[in-house]
N, C-alpha and C positions, 0 to 999 in steps of 0.2 A: 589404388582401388579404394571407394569410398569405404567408407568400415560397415554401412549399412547390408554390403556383399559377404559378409561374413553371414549373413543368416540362413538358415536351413530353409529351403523352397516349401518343402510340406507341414511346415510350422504355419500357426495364424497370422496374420499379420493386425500387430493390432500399432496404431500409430493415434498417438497424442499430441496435440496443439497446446504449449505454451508449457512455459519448463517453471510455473511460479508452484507454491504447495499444494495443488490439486493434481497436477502432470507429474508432482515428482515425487508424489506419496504415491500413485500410481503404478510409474514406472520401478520404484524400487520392493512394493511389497507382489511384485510380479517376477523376479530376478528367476525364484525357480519353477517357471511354468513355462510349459511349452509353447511360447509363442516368443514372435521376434518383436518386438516393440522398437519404433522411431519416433521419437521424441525430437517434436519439432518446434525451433523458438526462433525471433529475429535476432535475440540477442546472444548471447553463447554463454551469461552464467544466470546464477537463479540469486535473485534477490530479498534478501531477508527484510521485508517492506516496512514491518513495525520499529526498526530502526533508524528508518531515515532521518528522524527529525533530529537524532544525535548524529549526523553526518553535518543537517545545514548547518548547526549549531556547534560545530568543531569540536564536540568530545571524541567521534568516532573516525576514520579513515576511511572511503570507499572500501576499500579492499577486505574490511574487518566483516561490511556484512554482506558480502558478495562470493560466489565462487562458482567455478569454470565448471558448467554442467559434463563436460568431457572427464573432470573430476570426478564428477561424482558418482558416473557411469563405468568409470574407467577396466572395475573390476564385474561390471555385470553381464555377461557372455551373451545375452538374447537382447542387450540395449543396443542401440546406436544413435547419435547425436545430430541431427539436420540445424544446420545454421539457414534457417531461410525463412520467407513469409507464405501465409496462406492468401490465396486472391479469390478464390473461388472454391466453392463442393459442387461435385457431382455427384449424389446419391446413389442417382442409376444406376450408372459403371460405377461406383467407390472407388472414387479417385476423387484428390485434390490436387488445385492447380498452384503449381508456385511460383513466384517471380521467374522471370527470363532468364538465361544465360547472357553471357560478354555480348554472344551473335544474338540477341533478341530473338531465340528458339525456346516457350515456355516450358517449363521441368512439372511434370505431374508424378502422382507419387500412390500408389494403390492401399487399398486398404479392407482388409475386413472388418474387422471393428474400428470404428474412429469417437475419440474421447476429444470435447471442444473445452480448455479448461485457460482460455487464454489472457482472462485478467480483466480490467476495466481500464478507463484512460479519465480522466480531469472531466471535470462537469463545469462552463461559466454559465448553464441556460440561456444560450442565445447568444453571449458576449463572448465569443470569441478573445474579441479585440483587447479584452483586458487583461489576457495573457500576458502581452509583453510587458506590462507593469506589474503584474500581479501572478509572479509565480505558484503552480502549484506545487503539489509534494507527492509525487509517484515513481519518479524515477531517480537512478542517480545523478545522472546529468539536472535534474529539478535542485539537487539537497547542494550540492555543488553549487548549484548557480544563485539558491537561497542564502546559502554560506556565505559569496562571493559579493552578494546584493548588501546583506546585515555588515559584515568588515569593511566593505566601501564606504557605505553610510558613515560610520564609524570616523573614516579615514578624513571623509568633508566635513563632518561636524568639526574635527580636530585643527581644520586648516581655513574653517567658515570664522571671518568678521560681520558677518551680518546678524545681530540675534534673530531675528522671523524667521532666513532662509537656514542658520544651526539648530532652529528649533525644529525645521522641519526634517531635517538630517537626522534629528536624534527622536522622532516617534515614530513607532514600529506600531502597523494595524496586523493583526492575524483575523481576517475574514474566517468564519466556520467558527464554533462552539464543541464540536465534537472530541474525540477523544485525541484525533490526534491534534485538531487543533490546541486543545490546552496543554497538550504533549510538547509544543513547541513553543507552542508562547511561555511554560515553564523553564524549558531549558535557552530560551533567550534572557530572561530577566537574571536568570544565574549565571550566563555571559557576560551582560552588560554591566550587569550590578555588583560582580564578585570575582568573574577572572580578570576582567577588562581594567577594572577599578582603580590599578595601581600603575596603567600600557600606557594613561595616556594624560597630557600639561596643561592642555586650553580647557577641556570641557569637564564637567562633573558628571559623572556618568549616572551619579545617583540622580539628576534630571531628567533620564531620558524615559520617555512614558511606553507603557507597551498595551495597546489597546487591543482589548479581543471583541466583534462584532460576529451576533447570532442573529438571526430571523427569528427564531422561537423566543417563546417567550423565559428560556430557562439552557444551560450549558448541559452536553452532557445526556441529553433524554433518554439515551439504553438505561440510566443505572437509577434506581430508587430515590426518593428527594432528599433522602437522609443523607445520601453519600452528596448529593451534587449539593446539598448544601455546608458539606464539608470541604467539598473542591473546592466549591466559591469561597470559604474562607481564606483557604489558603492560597489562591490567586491571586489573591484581592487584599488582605491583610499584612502577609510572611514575604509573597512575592512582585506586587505591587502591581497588579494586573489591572487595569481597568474594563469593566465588565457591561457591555451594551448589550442587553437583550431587547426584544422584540425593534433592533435596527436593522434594515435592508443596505444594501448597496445600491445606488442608482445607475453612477459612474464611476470610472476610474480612471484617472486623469494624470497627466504630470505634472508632480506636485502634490497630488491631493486626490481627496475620495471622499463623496458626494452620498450622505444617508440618507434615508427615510425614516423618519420614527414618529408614528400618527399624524402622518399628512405633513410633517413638517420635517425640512431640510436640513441637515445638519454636514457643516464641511469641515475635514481634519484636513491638513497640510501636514502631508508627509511624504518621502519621497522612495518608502521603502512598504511596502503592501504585497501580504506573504497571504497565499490561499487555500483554505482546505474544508471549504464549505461543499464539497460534492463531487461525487464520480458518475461516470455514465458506461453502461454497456460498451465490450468490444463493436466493434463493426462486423465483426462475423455473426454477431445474432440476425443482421438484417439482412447476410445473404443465404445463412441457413432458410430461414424461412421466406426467402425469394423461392428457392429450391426446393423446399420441405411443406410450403404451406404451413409450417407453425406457428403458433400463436407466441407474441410480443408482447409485455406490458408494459405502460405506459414512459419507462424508463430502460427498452430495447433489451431488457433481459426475454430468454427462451423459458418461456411456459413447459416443464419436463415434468413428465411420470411418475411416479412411486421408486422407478428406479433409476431415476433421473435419466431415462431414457427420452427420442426424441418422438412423441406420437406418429404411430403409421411405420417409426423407421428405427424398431428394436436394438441394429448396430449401431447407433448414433448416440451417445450422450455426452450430456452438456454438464459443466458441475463449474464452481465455484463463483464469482460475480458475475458472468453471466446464466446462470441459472437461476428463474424464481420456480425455487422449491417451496411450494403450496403445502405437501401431503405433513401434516402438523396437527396438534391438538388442534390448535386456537386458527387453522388455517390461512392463517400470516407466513408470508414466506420469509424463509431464514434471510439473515443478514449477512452483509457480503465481509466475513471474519475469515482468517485465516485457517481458525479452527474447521469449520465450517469445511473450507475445500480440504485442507487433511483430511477427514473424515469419510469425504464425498470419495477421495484418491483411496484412500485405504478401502471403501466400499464396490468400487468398481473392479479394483481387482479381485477381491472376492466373485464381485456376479459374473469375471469373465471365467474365471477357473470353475465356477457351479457349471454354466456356459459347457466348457469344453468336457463335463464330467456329464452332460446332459440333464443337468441338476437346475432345477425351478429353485432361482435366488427367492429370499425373505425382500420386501421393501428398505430402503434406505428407511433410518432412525437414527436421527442426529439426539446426539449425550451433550446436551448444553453443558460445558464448566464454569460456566459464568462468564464476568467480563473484569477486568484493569484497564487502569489509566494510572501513568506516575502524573505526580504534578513537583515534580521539584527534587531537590534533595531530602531525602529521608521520611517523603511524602507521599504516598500513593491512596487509590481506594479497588476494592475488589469485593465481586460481588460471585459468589457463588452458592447458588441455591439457594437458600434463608438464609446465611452465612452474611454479615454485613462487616468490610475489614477498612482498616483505614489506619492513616499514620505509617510509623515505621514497620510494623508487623505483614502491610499489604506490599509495602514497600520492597523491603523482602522477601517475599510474594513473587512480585513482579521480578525482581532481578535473577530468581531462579528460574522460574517459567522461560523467563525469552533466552537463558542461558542452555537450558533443555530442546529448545528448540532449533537455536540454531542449524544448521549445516554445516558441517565440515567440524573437525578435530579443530584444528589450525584456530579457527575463527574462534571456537567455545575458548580455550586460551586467553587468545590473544583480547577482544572484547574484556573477560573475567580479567587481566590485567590491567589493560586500560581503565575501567572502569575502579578498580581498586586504588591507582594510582591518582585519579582524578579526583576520589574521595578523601585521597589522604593530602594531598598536596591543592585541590580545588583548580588545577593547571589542566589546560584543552590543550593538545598537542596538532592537533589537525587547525587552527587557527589561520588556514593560509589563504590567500588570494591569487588564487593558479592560472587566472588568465590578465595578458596584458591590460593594465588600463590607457 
């Protein structure tokens, strides 16, 4: 019997899409209300996102920042866990349609209230096609196969007689300027520069360049000029980053990657092009408003309410990167941060419990905490309020925060050791190549 049959028939039914921190702040600050919640995901654990770039980069283990949403529910009497995908809403009847059974019979799933909180996917603006050369960084299968791309690299440069074609083995482009991109193009250049250093006979790995390309004209744009010009120091200086701002991407090619920087072409040879220039809206914002008539902006997010509600259809809200939440001072909608869907998850359960008390919820009011970005060892900046931190201090900072955030007992652990051991020793234990070459 699926476990979802354990619920009480005259309980609400309120069912959530996507088990990332908007579905699962949701789901657990609801544990003692009466309603039966199904939390519904394709994948079966919830991933700790702001980590990955320590997965490509072999400090971290898949499993360190991952865990089995069946876990995490395990103790919550009114949760239950749907391993499936959403294809369809039907507003009318409240009901969503979900992939087929084995017999190609589709599986629908009813709902009173339904909460869309199901994440974004890789943005190339039109180029698809440069995916297979230019991994992004969303999932784990991404951080994996990022890992798998930078240690191969590694492997030809070490076994390459050709200087052109070992120079092209050993530069590394990270496309995007953002925060995770300088996330990772930091914890590469401490890979290649420092644990590597000593693995390997033909090549110097203090040769190998790690290029970071922005469209803007500046890395970094959330955080004040003070800090991004302390970033760029330390990319650029400490960590050997080379820093192209206002260059676009043309193509992405094998072998090589084709800029633009004012009208004029510029081509690296490399055969390792890591991406994190952009995300895009789930695909459920475009069938909600197939269905809904809602309004879309120009980057497929759902236009939502004061209480991130779905205009016209009170039961429907939407929260975390597909949500543009407008109602704000400066009426700019928030940014698709993880804070952000917490907040959204934690508010929602609120207005559903106001909801069942017949109680007129207050609007959502997002508490900015600011923003972090590590850039290295011992390195970070953070911005909170008028608060301007940098160095080791932010550093510290950082390594508390995402230690408080995690999920799961196990993971806070196991990370906080790893992470001690890697500082004390500068050894990446996750270092592997897990798929045949």
């Amino acid at each position: 019997m699926p476990d979802h049959a354990r619920h009480e028939e005259n309980h609400h039914r309120l069912v959530i899409v996507g088990g990332g921190f908007g579905g699962l702040y949701a789901t657990r600050h609801l544990a003692k209300a009466p309603v039966n919640v199904s939390l519904v995901d394709k994948r079966n654990f919830h991933l700790f996102q702001p980590l990955l770039y320590q997965v490509a980069s072999g400090s971290l283990s898949p499993g360190n920042i991952a865990v089995s949403l069946r876990e995490i529910v395990a103790h919550q009497a009114n949760a239950d866990v749907i391993l499936d995908e959403v294809l369809d809403i039907d507003p009318q009847n409240q009901a969503l349609t979900l992939r087929a059974d084995e017999h190609g019979h589709p599986n629908t799933l009813s709902y009173d209230t339904l909460i869309l909180a199901p994440g974004s996917a890789k943005q190339y603006f039109g180029n698809d096609q440069w995916e297979e050369h230019a991994p992004g960084l969303k999932t784990l299968e991404d951080a994996v196969r990022i890992r798998r791309k930078v240690l191969y690299a590694l492997e030809c440069a070490e076994k390459e007689t050709d200087p052109l074609k070992q120079a092209g083995w050993m530069t590394f482009v990270v496309v995007g300027g953002g925060p995770t991109g300088v996330e990772l193009a930091g914890a590469l250049s401490e890979l290649v520069h420092g644990t590597m250093k000593a693995s390997f006979r033909n090549i110097d790995t203090c040769q190998i360049r790690i290029i970071m390309v922005e469209a803007a004209d500046r890395i970094l744009a959330v955080f004040p000029e003070d800090l991004q010009q302390k970033a760029c120091q330390r990319l650029e200086q400490r960590l050997g980053v080379t820093l192209l701002t206002n260059h676009r991407v043309q193509s992405i090619e094998p072998g090589k990657v084709i800029l633009i920087h004012q009208e004029t072409q510029k081509e690296i040879l490399t055969e390792t092009v890591l991406w994190t220039a952009g995300v895009k809206a789930s695909p459920l914002g475009r069938i909600l408003s197939e269905r809904t008539g809602c309004e879309l902006d120009r980057g497929g997010r759902v236009v939502v309410e004061a209480d991130c509600s779905v205009p016209h259809y009170p039961n429907i809200f939407v929260i975390g990167d597909l949500a543009n939440f407008a109602h704000t001072p400066n009426q700019k909608p928030l940014p698709g941060l993880a804070s952000v869907a917490m907040q959204q998850g934690m508010y929602l359960a609120n207005v559903i419990q106001h909801r069942l008390n017949h109680q007129v919820p207050p609007p959502f009011e997002y508490l900015d905490k600011g923003n972090m970005a590590i850039i290295g060892r011992n390195a970070a900046i953070a911005q909170v309020g008028d608060l301007h931190l940098s160095g080791f201090i932010a550093w510290m900072a950082w390594l508390l925060v995402h230690i408080f955030y995690l999920i799961g007992f196990d993971n806070k652990v196991l990370v906080t050791f790893q992470w001690a051991w890697n500082y004390l020793t500068k050894d990446r234990s996750a270092c592997l190549i897990t798929e045949q070459i």
